[in-house]
Structure formats: structure tokens, C-alpha cells
N, C-alpha and C positions, 0 to 999 in steps of 0.2 A: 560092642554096640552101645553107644551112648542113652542114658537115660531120656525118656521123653515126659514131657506136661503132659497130664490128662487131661483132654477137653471138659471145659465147665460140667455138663453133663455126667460126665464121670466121674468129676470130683464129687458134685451132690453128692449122686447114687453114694458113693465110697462112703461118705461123710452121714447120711440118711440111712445106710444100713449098718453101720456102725451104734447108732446112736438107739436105734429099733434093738440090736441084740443086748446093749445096756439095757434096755429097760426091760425086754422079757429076764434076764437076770433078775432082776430086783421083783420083778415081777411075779414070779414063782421060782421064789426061795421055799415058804411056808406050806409045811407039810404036816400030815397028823402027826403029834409025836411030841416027848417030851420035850425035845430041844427048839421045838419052836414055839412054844409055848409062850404068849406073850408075855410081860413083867407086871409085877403088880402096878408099878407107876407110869405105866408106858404111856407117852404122848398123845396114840390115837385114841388111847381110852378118853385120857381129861379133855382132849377136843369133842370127842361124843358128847363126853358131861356135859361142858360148857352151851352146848349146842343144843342139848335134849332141855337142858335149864330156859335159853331162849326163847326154844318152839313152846314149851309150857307158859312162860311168863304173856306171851302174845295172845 
């Protein structure tokens, strides 16, 4: 039996639910416990900073 195209519709779906279980992946990684534990220099913190610096200065 030869291979067939998925109708557009299918494709989406395929392509929309693919991209949905990426992100709950990334999404809940972080659990209690030492190894997730963020770093001292991690990114989301100095965006906080920077951020919490702003809403103060206003």
C-alpha cells in the first residue's frame, strides 16, 4: 500500500500536537529537589532584577 498525504487538517493536528507535548516537556521539568534547583546566575532571576529595578524606578 502506498504511502498517502495527510489532509491539511491532519497535518495541523500532527504538527499542533507535536509542538503542545514540547512544551509541557519544558514545562514541568522542575520539581522539589536538589537538582533543580536554580543557579546562582540564572537568566530568570536577573530578568526579575531588572524588572523589579523598573517597577521601583516608576
Amino acid at each position: 500500500m502506498g504511502v498517502t498525504r495527510l489532509k491539511r487538517k491532519d497535518r495541523r493536528n500532527k504538527t499542533t500536537s507535536r509542538l503542545e507535548v514540547q512544551f509541557l516537556k519544558l514545562a514541568t521539568n522542575i520539581e522539589l529537589g536538589d537538582r533543580s534547583a536554580q543557579k546562582k546566575g540564572n537568566q530568570i532571576d536577573k530578568n526579575n532584577a531588572v524588572l523589579a529595578k523598573a517597577a521601583a524606578s516608576n
